[in-house]
C-alpha positions in Angstrom: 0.0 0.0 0.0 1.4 3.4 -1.0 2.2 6.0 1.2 4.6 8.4 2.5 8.2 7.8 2.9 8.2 7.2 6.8 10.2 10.6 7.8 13.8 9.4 9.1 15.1 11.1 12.4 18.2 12.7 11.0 21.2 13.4 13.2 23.7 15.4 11.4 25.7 18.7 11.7 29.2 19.8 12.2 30.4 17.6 15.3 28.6 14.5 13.9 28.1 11.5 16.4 27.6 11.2 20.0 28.6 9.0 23.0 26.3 7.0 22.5 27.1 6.3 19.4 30.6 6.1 19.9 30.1 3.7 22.7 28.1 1.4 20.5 31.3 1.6 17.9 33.5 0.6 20.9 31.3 -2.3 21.8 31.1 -3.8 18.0 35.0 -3.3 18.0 35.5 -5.4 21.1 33.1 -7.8 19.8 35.2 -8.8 16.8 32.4 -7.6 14.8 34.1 -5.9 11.9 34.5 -8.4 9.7 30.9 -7.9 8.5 29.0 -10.9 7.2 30.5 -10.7 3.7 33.3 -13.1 4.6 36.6 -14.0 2.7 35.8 -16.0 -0.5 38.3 -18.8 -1.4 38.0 -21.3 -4.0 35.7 -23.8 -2.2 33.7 -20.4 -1.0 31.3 -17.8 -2.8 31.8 -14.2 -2.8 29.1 -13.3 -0.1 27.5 -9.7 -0.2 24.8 -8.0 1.8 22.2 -6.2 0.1 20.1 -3.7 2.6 17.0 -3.1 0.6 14.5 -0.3 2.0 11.4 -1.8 -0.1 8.7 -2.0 2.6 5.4 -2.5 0.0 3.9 -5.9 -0.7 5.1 -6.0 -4.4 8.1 -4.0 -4.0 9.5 -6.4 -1.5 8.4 -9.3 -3.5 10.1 -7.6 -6.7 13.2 -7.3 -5.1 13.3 -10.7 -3.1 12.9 -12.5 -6.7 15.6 -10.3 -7.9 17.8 -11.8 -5.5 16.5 -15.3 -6.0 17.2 -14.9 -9.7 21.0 -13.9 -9.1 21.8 -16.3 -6.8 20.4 -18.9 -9.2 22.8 -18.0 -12.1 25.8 -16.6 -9.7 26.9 -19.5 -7.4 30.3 -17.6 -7.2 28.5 -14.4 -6.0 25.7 -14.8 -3.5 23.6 -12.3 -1.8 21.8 -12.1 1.2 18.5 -9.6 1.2 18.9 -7.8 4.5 15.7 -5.8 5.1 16.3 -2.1 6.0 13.5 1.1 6.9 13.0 4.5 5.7 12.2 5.5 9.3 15.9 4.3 10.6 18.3 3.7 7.8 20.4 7.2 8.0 21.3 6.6 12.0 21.0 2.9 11.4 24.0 3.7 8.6 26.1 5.6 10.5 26.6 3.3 13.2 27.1 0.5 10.6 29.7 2.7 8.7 31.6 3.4 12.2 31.8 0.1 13.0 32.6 -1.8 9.9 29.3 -3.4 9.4 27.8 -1.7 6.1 25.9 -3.7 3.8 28.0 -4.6 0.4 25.0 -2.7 -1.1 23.1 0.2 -0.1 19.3 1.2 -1.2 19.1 4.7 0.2 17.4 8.3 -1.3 19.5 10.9 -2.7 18.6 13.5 -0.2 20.1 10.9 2.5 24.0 10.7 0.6 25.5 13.7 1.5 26.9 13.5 4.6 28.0 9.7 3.7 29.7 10.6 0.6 31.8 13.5 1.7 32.7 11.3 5.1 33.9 8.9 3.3 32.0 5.9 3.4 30.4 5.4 0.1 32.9 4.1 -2.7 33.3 6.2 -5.8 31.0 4.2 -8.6 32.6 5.8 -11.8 35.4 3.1 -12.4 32.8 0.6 -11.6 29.9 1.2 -13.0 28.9 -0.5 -16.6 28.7 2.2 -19.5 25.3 0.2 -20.3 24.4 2.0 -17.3 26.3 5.5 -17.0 24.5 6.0 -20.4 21.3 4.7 -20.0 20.5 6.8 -16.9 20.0 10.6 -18.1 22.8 12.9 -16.8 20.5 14.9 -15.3 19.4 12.2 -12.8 23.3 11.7 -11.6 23.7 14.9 -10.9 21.4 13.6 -7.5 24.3 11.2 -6.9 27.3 13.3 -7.4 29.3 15.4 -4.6 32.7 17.1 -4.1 34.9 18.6 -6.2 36.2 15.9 -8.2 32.7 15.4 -9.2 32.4 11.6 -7.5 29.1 10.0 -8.3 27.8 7.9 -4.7 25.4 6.5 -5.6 22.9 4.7 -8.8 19.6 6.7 -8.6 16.7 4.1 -10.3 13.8 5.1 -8.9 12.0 8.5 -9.1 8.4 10.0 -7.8 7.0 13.5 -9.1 4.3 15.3 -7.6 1.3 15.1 -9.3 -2.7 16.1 -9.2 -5.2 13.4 -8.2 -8.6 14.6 -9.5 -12.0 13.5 -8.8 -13.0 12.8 -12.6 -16.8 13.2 -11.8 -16.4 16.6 -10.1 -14.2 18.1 -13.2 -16.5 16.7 -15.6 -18.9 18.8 -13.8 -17.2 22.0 -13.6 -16.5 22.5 -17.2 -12.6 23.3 -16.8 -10.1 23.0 -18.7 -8.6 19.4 -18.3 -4.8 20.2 -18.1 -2.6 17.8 -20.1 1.6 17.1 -19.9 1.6 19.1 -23.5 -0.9 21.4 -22.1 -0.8 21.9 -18.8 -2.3 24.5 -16.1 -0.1 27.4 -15.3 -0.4 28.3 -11.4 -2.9 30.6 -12.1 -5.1 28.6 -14.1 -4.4 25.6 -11.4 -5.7 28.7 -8.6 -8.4 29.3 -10.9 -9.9 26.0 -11.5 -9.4 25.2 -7.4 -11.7 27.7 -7.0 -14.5 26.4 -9.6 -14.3 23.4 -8.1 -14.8 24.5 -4.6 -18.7 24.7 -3.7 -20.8 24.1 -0.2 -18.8 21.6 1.8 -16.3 21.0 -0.5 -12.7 22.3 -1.2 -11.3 22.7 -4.7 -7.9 21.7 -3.4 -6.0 19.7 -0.4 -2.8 20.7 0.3 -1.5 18.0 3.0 1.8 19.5 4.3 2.9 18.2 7.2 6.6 18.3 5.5 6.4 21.7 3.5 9.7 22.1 2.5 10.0 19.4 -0.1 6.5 20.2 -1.5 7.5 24.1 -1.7 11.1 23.5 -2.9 10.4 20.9 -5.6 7.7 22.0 -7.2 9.1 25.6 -7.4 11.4 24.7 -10.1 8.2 24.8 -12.6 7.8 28.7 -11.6 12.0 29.3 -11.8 12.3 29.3 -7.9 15.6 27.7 -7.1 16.4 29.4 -3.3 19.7 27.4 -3.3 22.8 28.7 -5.3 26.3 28.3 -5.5 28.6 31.0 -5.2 31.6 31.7 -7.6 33.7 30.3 -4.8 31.2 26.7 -4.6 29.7 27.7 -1.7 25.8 27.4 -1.2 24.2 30.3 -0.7 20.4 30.5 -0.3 18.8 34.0 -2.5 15.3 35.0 -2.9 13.9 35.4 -6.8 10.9 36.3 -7.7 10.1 32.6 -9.1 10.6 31.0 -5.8 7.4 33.2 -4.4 5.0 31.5 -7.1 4.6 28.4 -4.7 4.1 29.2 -1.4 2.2 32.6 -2.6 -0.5 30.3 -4.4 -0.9 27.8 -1.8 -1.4 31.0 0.9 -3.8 32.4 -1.3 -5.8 29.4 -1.8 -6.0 28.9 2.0 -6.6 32.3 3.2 -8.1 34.2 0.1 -10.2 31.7 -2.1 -11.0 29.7 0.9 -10.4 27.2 -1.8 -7.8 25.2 -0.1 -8.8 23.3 3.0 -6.7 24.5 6.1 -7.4 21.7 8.4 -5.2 19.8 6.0 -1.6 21.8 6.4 -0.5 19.1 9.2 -1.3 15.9 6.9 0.5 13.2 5.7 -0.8 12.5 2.2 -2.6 8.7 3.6 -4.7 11.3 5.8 -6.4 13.3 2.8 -7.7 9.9 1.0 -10.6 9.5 2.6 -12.0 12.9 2.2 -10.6 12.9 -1.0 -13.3 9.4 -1.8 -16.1 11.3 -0.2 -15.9 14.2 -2.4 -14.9 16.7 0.2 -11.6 17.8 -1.9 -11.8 17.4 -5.9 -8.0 17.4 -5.7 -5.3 16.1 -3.9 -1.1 17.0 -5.1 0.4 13.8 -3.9 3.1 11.5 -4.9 3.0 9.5 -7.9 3.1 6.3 -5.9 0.0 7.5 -4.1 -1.8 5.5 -6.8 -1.4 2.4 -5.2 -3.4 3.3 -2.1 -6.2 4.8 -4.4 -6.9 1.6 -6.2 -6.3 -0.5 -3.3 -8.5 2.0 -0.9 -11.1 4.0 -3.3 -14.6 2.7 -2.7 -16.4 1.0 -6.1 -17.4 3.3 -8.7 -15.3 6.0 -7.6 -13.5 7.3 -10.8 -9.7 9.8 -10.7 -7.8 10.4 -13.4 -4.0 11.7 -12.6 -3.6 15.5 -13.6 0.5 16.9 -14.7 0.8 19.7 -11.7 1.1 23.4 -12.7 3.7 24.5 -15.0 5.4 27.9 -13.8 3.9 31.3 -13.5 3.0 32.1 -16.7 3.5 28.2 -18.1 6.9 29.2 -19.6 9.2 27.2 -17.5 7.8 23.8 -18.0 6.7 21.0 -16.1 9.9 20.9 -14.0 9.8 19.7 -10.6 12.7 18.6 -7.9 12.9 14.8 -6.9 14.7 13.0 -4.6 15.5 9.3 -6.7 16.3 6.2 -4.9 19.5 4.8 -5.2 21.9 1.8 -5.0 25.6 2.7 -3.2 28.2 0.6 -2.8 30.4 0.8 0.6 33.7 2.0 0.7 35.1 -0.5 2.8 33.6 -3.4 0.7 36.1 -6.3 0.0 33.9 -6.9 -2.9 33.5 -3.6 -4.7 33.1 -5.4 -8.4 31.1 -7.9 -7.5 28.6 -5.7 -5.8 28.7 -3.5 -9.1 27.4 -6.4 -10.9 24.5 -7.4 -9.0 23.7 -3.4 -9.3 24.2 -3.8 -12.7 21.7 -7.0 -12.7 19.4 -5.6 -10.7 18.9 -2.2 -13.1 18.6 -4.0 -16.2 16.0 -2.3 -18.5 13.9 -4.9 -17.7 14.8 -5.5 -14.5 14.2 -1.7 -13.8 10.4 -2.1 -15.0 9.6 -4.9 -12.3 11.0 -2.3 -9.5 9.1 0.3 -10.8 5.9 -1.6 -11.2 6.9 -2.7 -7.8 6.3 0.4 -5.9 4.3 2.4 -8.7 6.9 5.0 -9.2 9.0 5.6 -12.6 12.4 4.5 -13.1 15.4 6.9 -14.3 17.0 4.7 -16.9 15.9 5.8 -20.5 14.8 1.9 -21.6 12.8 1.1 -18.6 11.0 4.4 -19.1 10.0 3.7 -22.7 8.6 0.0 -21.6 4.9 -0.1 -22.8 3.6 -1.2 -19.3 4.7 2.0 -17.9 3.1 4.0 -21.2 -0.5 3.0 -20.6 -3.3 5.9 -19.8 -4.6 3.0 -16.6 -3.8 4.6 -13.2 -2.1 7.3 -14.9 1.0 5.8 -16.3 1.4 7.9 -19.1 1.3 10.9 -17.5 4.1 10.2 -15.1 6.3 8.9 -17.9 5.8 12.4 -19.8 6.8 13.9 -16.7 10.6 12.6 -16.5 11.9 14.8 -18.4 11.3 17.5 -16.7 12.5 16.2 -13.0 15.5 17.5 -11.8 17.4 16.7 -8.3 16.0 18.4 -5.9 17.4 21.9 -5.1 19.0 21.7 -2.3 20.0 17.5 -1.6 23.9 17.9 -2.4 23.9 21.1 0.3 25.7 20.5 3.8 23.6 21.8 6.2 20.4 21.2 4.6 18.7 19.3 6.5 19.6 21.3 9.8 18.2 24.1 8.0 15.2 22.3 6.7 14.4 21.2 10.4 15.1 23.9 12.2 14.0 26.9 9.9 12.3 25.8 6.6 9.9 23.9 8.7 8.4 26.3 11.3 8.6 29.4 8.9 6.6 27.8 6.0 3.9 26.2 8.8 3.5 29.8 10.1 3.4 31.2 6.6 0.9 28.9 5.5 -0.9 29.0 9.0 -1.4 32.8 8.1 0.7 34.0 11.4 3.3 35.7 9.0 3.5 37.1 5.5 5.6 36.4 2.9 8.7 39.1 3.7 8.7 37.5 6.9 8.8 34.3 5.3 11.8 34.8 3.2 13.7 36.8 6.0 13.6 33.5 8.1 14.5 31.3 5.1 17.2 33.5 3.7 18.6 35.3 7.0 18.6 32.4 8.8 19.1 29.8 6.5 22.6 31.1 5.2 23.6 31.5 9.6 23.0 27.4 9.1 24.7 26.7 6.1 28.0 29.2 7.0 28.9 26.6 9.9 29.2 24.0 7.5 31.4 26.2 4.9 33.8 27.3 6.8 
């Protein structure tokens, strides 16, 4: 059943660790524990990697499980274990695997997770490893989510991707009359203002906004309307500006919940799970929600109900495309693997073209590599397939995932200055004060 990523409680910042961690390092050390469970390989004895898979729905566990089967059936040299990971735990979980020489072979993980890993050292540079069959079928914009430092080191394989999109109550736009935005045609953020409001009438909203995490909603999908907030300096420092594109967002969503009355406000603390059911009883005609949300529609929607999957607004004025920011999945490989190569193959195995389609189909979201993405099954119009494919192009990594400090400044001042902005307790020069003031205090302690 799709859902939110469960939120992971991030501990990061300049003096990373604690004692507690570093007493749980000391105890693995004493324990003789650092071997990991890879093992030597000898001529009588397989390679042995671990693979820590962060799958956690029904058919995406399944997909991956019968990946494994399927490797070790043709691979007796090279066998791999499935180790079973969460989204809820994996960053601390990492660290403390990474400290005390216990990190899986290979590592499923998010792009917005990899920073902190990669420039401490613990993930192992994939360029000399990596297939060209794969460098090349995975668009360049997509490994720019995977690549940090200087030399330009790429950490990580990012396969999987999600966009935003709109999920519509077919019956209630039927009714209104509105124009039905398409990927070659779609809503500007006016328009999408505009039509929230036709669609709002007695006891129902035009729009649902559930933002309980604001900051990746606001940030991604401010790309479409040329809002970056995130720059580099001409030294490569990130530095965090306000343009007028980066407004468009948050400006719109304010408007609809204070202005139109279009918007519901009891809906700013929700997890996207929480809007469904209103959305099936007609209290909301539309829902922006993650691609994989489809999932729990068709699993949860009661019989008859009908929703169609609508391309999100496209800039201001529609001129800057259906660009959004995503986050992709990815494969990483540890540094302190004995088995560097033979890990590169399974991750070469495992992201086939067709191999890529099962994982996709797996947990409803679309894959990065070019093949997979042309695969009929993820083409038809049923659950809103097509769409989402004729969204790839336009995703981007999100704006600010290869930043130190991000997520201390996401936490600590993204967070509560977008909830009060969209609460109505402040306006919108108070909002980018706190983001840009702030914000650049946060990110200075990681740049010096």
């Amino acid at each position: 059943m799709a859902q939110e990523r469960p939120a992971r409680r991030i501990v990061r910042g300049p003096a990373r660790g604690s004692a507690l961690l570093t007493a749980l390092v000391l105890l693995l050390a004493l324990c003789g524990c650092s071997g990991g469970a890879s093992g030597p390989a000898g001529p009588d004895r397989p390679v042995r990697l671990r693979f820590q898979s962060l799958a956690w729905q029904k058919e995406s566990v399944d997909a991956n499980k019968a990946l494994v089967a399927e490797w070790n059936a043709t691979h007796p040299g090279i066998q791999v274990q499935y180790v079973q990971g969460s989204w809820s735990s994996v960053h601390d979980q990492l660290l403390t695997s990474f400290e005390g020489g216990e990190a899986p072979d290979v590592i499923h993980d998010a792009s917005d997770d990899l920073a902190d890993f990669a420039y401490g050292g613990f993930l192992a540079d994939l360029r000399p490893l990596l297939s060209e069959r794969l460098k090349t079928d995975i668009p360049a914009r997509s490994w720019e989510a995977t690549t940090f430092g200087a030399d330009g080191g790429v950490y990580g394989v990012p396969f999987l991707q999600e966009p935003r999109v709109l999920m519509a109550n077919t019956a209630l736009l039927r009714a209104s009359g509105i124009r039905i935005p398409t990927p070659e045609a779609p809503w500007s953020w006016a328009e999408f203002r505009t039509a929230a409001q036709r669609l709002t009438a007695d006891g129902r909203y035009g729009v649902a906004w559930p933002l309980k995490d604001p900051v990746s909603a606001t940030l991604n999908l401010g790309l479409s309307a040329g809002g970056r907030l995130f720059h580099r300096a001409a030294d490569g420092r990130a530095v965090i500006r306000w343009d007028e594109g980066d407004s468009v967002v948050p400006a719109t969503v304010r408007a609809q919940i204070h202005t139109d009355h279009s918007a519901a406000r009891t809906t700013l603390g929700m997890g996207g799970s929480d809007t469904l059911p209103g959305f099936f009883g007609g209290k909301y005609a539309m829902v922006p929600l993650g691609f994989s949300y489809r999932q729990q529609i068709v699993q949860q929607a009661p019989a008859g109900f009908e929703w169609q999957v609508l391309p999100p607004p496209a800039g201001a004025d529609g001129h800057h495309g259906l660009l959004q920011g995503v986050s992709p999945q990815t494969l990483s490989i540890a540094r302190d693997s004995p088995y560097k190569k033979e890990a590169a193959a399974f991750i070469d195995f495992l992201l086939s073209p067709a191999n890529m389609v099962r994982l996709a189909r797996g947990d409803w979201m679309l894959p990065t590599g070019t093949r997979a993405l042309a695969d009929p099954a993820l083409r038809t119009p049923e659950y809103g397939w097509a769409t989402g494919a004729a969204l790839a192009p336009g995703l981007r990594p999100a704006p600010a995932q290869a930043v130190r400090g991000y997520p201390e400044w996401k936490d600590k001042v993204a967070t509560p200055a977008l909830q009060e902005f969209y609460s109505g307790a402040i306006d919108l020069d108070e909002l980018e004060k706190r983001l840009v003031r702030d914000g650049n205090r946060v990110l200075a302690r990681y740049q010096r």
